[in-house]
Backbone as a chain_set.jsonl record, in Angstrom:
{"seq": "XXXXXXXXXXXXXXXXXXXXXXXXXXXXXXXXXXXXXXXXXXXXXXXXXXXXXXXXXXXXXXXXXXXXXXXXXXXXXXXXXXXXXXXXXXXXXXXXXXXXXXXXXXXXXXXXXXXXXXXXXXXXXXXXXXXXXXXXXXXXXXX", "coords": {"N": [[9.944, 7.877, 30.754], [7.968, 6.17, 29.044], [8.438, 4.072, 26.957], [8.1, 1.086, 25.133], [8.857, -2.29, 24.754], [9.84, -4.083, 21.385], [11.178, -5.804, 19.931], [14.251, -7.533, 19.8], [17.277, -8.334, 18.461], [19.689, -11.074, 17.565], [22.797, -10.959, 16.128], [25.947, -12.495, 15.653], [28.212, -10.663, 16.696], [26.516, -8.433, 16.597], [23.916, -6.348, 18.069], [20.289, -5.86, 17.733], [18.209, -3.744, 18.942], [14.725, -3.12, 18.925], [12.304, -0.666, 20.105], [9.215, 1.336, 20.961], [7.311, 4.072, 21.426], [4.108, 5.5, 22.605], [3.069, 8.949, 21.795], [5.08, 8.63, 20.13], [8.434, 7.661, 19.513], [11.388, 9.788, 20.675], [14.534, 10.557, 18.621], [16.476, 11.566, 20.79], [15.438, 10.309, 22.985], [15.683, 7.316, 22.197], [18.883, 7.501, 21.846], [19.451, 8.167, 24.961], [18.575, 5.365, 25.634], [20.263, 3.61, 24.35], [22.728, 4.203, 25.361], [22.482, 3.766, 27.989], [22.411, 0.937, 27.8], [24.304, 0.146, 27.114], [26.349, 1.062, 29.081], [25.566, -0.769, 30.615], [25.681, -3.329, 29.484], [28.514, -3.561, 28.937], [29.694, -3.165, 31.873], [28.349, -5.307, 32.75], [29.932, -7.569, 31.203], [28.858, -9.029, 29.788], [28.43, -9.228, 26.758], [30.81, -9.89, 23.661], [33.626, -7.569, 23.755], [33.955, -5.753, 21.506], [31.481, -5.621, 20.17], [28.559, -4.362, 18.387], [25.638, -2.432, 19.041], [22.78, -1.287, 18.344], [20.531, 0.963, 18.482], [16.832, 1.485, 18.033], [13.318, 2.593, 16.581], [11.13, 0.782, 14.904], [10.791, 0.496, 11.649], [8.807, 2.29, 9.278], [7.312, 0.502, 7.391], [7.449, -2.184, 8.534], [6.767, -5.606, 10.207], [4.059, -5.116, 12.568], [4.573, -6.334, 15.869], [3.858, -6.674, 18.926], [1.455, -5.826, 21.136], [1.116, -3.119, 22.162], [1.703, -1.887, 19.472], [-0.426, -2.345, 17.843], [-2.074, -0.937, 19.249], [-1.364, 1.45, 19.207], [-2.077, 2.347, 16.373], [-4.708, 2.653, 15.928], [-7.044, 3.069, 14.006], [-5.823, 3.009, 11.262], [-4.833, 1.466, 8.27], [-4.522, -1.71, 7.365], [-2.742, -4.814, 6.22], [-3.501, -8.156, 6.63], [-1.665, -10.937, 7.449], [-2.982, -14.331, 8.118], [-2.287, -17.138, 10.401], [-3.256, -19.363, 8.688], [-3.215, -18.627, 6.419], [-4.984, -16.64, 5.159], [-5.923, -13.72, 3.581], [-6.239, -10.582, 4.506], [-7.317, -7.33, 4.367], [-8.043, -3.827, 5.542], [-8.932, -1.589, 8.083], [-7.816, -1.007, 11.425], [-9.749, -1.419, 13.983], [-9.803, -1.381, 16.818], [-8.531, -2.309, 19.821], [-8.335, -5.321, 21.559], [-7.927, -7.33, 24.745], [-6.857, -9.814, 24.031], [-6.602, -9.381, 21.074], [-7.698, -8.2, 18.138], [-10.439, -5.713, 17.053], [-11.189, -5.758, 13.677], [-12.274, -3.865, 10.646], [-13.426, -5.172, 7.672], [-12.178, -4.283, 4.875], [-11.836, -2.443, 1.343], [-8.394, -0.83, 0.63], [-7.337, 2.151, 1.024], [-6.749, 3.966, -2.142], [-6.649, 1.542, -3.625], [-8.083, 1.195, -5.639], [-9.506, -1.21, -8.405], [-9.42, -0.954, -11.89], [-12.207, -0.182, -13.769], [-14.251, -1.519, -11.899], [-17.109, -1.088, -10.069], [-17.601, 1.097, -7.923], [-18.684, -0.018, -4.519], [-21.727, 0.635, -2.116], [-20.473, 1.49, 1.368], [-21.443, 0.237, 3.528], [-21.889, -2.041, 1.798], [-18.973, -3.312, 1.409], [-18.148, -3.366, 3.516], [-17.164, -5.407, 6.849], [-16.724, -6.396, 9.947], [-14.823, -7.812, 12.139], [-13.238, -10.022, 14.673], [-10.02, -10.568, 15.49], [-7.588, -12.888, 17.152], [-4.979, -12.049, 18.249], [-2.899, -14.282, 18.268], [-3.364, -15.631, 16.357], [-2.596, -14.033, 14.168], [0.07, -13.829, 11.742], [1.187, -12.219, 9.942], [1.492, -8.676, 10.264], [0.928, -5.411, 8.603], [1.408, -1.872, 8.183], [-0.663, 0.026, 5.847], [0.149, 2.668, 3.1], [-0.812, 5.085, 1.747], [0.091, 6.242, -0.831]], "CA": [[9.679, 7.475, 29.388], [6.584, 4.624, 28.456], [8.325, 3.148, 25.751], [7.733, -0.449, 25.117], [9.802, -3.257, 23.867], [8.957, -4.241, 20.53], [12.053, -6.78, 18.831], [15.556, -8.198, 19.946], [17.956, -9.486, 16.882], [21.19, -10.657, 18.367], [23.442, -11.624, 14.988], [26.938, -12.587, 15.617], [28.354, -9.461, 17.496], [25.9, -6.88, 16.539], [22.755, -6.715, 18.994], [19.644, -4.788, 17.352], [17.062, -3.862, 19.644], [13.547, -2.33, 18.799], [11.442, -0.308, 20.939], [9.179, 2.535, 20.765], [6.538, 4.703, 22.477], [2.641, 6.058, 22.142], [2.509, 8.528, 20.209], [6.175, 8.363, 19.022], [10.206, 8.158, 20.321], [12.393, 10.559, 19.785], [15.838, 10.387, 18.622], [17.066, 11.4, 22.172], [14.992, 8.933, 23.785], [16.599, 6.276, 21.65], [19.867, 7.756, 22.632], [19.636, 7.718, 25.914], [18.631, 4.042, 25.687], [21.648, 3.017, 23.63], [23.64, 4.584, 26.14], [22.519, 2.755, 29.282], [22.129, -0.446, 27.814], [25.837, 0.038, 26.736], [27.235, 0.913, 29.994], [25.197, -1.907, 31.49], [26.481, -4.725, 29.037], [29.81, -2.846, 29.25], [29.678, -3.871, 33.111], [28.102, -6.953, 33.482], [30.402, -8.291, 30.361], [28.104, -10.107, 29.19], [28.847, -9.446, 25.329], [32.314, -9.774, 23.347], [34.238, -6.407, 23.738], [33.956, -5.348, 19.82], [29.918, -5.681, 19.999], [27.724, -3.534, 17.752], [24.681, -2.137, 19.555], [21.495, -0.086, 17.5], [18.932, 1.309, 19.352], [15.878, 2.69, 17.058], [12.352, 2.258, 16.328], [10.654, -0.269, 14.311], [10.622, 1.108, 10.729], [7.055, 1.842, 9.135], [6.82, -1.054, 6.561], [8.363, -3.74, 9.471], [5.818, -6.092, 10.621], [3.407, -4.724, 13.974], [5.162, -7.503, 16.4], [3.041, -6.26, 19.649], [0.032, -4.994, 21.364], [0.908, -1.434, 21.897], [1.969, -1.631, 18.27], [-1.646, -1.939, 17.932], [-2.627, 0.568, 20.006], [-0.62, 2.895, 18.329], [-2.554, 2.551, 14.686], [-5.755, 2.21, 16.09], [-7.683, 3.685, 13.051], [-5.151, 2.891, 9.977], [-5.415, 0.43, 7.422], [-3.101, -3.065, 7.559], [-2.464, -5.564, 5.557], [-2.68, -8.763, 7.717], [-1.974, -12.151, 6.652], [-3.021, -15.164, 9.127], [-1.363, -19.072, 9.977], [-4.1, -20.0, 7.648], [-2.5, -17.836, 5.125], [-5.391, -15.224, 4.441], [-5.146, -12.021, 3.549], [-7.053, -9.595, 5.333], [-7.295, -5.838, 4.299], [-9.507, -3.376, 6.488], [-9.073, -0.684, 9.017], [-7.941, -1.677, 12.724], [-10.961, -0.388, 14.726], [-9.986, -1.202, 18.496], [-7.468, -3.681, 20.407], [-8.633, -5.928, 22.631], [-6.715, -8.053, 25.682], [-5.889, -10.8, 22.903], [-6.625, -9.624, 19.746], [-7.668, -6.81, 17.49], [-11.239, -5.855, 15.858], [-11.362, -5.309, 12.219], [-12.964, -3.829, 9.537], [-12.493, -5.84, 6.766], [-12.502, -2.444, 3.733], [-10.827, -1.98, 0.382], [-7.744, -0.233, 1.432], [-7.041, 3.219, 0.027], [-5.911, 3.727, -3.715], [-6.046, 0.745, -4.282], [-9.284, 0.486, -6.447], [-9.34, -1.99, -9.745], [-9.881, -0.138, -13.197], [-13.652, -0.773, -14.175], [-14.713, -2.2, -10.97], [-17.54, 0.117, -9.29], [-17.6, 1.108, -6.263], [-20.043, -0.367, -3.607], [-21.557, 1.346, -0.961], [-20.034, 1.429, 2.609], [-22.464, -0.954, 4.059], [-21.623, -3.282, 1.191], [-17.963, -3.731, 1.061], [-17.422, -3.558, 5.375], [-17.659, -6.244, 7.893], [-16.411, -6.111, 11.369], [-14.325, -9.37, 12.338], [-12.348, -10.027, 15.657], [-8.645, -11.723, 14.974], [-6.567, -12.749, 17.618], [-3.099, -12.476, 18.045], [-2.061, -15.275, 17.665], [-3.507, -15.963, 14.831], [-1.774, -13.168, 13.041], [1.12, -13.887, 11.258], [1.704, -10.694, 9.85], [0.311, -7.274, 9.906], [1.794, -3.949, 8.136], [0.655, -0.573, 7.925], [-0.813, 0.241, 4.156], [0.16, 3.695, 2.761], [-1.846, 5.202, 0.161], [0.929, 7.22, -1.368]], "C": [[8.902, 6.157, 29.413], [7.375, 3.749, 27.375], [8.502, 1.772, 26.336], [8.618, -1.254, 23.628], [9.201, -3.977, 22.751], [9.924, -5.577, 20.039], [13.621, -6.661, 19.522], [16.369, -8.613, 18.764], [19.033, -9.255, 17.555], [21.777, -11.689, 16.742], [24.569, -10.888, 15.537], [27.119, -11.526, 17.022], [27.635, -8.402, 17.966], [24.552, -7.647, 17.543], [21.269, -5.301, 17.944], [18.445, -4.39, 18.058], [15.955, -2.516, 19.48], [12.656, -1.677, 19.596], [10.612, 0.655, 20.352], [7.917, 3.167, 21.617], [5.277, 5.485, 21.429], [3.366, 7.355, 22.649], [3.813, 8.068, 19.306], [7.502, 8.641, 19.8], [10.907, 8.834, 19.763], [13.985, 9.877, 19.922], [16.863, 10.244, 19.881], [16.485, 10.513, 22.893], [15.293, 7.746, 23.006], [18.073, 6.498, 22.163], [20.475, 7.657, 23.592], [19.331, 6.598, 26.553], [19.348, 3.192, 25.702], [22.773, 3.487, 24.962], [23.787, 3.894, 27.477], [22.641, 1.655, 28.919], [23.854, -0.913, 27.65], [26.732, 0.006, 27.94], [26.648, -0.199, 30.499], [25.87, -3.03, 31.05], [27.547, -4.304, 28.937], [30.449, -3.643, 30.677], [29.32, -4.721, 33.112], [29.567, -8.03, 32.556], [30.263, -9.15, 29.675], [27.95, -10.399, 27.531], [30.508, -9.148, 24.997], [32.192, -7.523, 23.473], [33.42, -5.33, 22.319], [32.397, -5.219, 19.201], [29.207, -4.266, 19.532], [26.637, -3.522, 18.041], [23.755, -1.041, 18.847], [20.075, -0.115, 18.123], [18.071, 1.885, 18.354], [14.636, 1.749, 16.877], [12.579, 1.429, 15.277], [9.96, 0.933, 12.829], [8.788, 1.132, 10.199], [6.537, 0.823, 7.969], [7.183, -2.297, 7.4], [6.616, -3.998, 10.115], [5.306, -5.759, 12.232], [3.591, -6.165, 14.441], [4.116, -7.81, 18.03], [2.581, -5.526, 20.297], [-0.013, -3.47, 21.542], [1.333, -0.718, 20.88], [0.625, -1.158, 17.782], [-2.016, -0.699, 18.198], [-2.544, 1.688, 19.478], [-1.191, 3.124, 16.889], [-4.074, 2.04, 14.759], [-6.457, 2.954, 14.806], [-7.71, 3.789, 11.429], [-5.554, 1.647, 9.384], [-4.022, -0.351, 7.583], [-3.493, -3.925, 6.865], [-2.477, -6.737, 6.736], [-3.323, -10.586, 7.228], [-2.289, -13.086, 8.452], [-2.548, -16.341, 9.615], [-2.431, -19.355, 8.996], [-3.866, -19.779, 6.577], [-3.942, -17.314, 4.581], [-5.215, -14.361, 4.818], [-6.27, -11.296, 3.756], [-6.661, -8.069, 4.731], [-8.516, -5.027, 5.262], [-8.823, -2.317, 7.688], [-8.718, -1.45, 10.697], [-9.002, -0.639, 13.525], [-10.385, -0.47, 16.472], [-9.094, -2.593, 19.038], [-7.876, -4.139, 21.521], [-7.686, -6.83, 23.359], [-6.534, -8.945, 24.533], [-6.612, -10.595, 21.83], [-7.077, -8.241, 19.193], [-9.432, -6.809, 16.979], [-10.913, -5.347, 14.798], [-11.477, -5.333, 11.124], [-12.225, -4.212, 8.243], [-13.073, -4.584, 5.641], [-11.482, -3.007, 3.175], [-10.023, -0.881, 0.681], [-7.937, 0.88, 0.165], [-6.238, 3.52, -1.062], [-5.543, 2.785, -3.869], [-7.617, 0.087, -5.408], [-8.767, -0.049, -7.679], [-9.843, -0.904, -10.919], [-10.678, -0.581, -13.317], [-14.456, -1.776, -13.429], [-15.756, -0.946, -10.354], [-17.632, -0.382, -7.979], [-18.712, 0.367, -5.622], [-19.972, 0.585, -2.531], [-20.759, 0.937, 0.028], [-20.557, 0.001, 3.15], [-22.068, -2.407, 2.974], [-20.5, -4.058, 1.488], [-17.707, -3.25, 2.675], [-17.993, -4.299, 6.025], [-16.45, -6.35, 8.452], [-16.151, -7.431, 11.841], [-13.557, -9.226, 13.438], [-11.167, -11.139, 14.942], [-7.677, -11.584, 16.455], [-4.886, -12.968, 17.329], [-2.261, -13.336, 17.798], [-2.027, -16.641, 16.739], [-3.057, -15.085, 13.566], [-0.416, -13.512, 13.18], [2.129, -13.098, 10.492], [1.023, -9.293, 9.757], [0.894, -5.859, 9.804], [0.579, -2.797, 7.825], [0.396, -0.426, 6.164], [-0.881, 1.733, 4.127], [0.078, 3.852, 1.811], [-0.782, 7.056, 0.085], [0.477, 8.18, -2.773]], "O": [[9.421, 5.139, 29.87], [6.842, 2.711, 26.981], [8.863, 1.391, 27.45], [8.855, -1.047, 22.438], [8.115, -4.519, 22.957], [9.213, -6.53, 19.722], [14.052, -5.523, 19.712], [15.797, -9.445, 18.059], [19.478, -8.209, 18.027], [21.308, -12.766, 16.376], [24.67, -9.697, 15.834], [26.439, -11.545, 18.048], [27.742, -7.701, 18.972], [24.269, -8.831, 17.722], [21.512, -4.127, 17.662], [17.454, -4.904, 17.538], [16.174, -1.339, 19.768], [11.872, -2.567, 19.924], [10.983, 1.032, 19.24], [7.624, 2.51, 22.616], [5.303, 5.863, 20.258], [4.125, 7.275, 23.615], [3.797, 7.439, 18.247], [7.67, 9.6, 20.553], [11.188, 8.737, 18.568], [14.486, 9.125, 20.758], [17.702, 9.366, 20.082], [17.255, 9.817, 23.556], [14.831, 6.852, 23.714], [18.494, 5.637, 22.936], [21.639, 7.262, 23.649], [19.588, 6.473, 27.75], [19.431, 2.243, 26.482], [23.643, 2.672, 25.27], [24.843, 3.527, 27.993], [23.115, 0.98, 29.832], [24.415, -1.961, 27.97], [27.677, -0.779, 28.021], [27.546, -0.856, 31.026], [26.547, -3.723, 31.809], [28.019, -5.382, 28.577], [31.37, -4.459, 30.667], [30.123, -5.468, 33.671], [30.096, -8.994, 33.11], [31.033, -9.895, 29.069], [27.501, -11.442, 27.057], [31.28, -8.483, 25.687], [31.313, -6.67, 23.356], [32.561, -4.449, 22.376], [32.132, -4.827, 18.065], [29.287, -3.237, 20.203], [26.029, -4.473, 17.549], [24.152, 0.124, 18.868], [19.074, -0.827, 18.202], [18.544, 2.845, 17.745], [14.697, 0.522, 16.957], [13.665, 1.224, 14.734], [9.083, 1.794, 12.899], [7.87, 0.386, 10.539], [5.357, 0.499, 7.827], [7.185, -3.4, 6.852], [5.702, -3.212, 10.369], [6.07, -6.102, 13.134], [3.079, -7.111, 13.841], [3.696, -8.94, 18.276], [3.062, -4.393, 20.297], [-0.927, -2.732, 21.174], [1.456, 0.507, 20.879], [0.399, -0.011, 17.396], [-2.21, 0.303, 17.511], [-3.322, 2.626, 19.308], [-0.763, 4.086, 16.252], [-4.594, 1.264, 13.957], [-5.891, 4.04, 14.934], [-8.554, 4.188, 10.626], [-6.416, 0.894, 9.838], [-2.893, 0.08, 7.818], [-4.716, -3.989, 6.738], [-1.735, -6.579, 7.705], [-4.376, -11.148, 6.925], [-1.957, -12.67, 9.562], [-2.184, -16.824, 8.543], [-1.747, -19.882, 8.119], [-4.187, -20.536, 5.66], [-4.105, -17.599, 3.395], [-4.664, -13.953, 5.841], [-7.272, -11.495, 3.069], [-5.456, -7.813, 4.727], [-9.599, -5.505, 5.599], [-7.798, -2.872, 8.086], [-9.405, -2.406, 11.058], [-8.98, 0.59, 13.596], [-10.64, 0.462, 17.235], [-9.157, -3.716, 18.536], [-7.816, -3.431, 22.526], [-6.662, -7.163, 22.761], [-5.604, -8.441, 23.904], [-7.338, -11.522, 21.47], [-6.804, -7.22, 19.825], [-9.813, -7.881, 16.509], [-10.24, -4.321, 14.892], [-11.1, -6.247, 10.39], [-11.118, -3.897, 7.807], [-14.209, -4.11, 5.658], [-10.58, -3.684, 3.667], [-10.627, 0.138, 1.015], [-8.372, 0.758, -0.98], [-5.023, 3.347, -0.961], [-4.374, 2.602, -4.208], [-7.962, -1.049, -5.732], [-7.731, 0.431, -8.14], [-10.698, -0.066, -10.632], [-10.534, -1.778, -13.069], [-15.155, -2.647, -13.946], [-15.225, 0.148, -10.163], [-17.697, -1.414, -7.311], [-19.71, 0.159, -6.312], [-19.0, 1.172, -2.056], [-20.159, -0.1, -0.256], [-19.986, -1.088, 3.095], [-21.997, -3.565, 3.384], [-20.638, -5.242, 1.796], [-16.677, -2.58, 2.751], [-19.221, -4.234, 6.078], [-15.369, -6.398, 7.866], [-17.092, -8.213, 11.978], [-12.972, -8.144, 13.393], [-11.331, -12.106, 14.199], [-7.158, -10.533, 16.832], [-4.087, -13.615, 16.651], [-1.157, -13.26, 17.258], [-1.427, -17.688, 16.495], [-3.136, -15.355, 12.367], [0.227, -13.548, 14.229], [3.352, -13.201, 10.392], [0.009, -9.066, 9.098], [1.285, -5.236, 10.791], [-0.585, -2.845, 7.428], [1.26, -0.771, 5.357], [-1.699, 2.286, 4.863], [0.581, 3.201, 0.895], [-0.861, 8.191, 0.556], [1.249, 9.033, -3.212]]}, "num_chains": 1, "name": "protein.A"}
């Protein structure tokens, strides 16, 4: 199994740990995650007895944390704010070793009432952002 570690949250007792895999994890491969990691901190003893352990992917509105998060939505549209605090809309076109290109586009359904359209060529330009200059970046679903 490829999957890749995505998020840790250790509160109080409970431990929550995120992973997931190109193109996608299944239930049993979460399963049999939760299960080793359990007998392992089981044995070492390294958490209280009474400890609450949740294995499962990274929901699809939770913020893309890293790079083979990327990878994985190479083509979709994201929302992605920056430390500078702008807001970016646009298509991820391609992930590079530190950072992402992309097209900055009006995301889908989300046009203004009595705004016309522009062509293609008008309303797209092609921007590199690295990583760690993003501060957040979510998938946009045009429901």
């Amino acid at each position: 199994m490829d999957a890749f570690f995505v998020e840790l949250i250790a509160k109080g007792k409970r431990l929550e740990l995120y992973i997931d895999k190109v193109p996608s994890i299944t239930i049993d491969e979460l399963v049999r995650v939760s299960r080793h990691l359990e007998a392992q901190l089981d044995e070492e003893g390294s958490v209280p007895e009474d400890y609450t352990l949740n294995v499962s992917s990274p929901g699809m509105g939770n913020p893309l944390r890293v790079r083979e998060q990327y990878v994985k939505r190479i083509g979709r549209q994201l929302k992605i704010t920056t430390f500078s605090e702008e807001h970016l809309e646009g298509r991820l076109v391609k992930v590079l070793d530190h950072g992402i290109e992309f097209l900055l586009e009006p995301l889908e359904g989300k046009s203004k009432p009595g705004k016309k359209k522009k062509n293609a060529a008008e309303q797209s330009t092609s921007i590199e952002i690295q990583f760690e200059d993003i501060k957040k970046a979510i998938l946009h679903f045009n429901f």
